[in-house]
C-alpha positions in Angstrom: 0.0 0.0 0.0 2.6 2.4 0.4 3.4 2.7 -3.2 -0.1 3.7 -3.9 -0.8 7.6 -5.1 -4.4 7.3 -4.2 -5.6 10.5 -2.4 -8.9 11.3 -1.2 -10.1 14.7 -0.4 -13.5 15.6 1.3 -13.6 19.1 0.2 -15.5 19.0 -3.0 -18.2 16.1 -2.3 -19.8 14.7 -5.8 -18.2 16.0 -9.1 -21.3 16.0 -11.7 -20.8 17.1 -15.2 -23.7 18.8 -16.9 -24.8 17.1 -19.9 -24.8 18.7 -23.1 -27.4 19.2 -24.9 -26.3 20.7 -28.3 -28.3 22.4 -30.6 -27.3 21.2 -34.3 -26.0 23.6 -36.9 -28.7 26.0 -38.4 -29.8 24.7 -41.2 -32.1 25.8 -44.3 -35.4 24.6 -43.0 -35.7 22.1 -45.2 -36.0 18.2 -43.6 -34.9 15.6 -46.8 -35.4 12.3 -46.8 -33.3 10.2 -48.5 -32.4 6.2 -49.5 -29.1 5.1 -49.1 -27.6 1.9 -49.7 -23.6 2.6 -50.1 -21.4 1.3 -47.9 -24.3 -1.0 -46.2 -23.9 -3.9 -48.7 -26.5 -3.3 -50.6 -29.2 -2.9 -47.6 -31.4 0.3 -47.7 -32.0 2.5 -45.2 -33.6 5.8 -45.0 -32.1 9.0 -43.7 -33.5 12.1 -42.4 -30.9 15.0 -41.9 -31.4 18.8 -41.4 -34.2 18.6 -38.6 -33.9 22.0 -35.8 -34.4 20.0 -32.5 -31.8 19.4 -30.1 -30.1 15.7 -29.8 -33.2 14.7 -27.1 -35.4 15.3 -29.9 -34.1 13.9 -32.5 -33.5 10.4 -30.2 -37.3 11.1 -29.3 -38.8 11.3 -32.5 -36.5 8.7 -33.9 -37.8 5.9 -31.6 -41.8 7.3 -32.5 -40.4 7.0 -36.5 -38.9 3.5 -35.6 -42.4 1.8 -33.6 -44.3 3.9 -36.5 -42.4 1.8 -39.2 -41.9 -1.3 -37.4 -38.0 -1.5 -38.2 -35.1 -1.2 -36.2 -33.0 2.6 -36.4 -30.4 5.0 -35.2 -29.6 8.4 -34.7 -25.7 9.0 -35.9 -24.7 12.8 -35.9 -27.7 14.2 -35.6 -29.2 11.9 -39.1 -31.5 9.4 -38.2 -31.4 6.2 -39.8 -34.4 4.2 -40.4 -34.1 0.8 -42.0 -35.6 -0.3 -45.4 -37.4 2.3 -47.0 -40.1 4.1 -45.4 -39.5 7.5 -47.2 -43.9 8.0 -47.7 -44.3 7.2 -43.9 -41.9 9.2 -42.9 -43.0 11.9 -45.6 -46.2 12.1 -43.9 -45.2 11.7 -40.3 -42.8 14.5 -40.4 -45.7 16.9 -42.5 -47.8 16.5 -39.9 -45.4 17.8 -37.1 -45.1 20.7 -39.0 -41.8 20.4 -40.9 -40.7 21.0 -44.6 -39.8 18.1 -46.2 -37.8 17.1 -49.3 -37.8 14.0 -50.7 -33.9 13.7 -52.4 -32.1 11.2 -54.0 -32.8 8.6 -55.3 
């Protein structure tokens, strides 16, 4: 025990960090919906990029796009990926909400 460096200190009590709840970059207003297959061996999925909500939004309304669909998802930088393609559901979900949307690519 005497070669360990372990110190304790009872000044500070709990350290918590704040989490971070980022807004993402402004964007155009414009929500597109796209079908990609690259780099997935040949699988489709559907992506939705350029949505203003913050990250808990985006993981919120991912999961209600995901049990809407009834495939599996994620959200990777701020895109959410839905598998297959469910680019009129979405279309229609997202209209409804309010937002602009695109349909891009192909």
């Amino acid at each position: 025990m005497s070669n360990n460096n372990l110190v304790y200190s009872t000044e500070t009590g709990r350290i918590s960090t704040q989490p971070t709840n980022k807004m993402p970059l402004k964007t155009d207003g414009i929500v597109r919906i796209r079908r990609e297959t690259k780099g997935r061996k040949g699988k489709g999925v559907t992506t939705i990029s350029g949505l203003p909500l913050s990250t808990e939004e985006i993981k919120a309304l991912c999961t209600k796009l995901k049990k809407m669909c009834g495939t599996g998802g994620a959200v990777k930088e701020g895109v959410i990926e839905i598998q297959g393609d469910n680019r009129d559901k979405i279309k229609t979900s997202l209209e409804q909400l309010g937002h602009n949307v695109k349909l891009a690519g192909g």
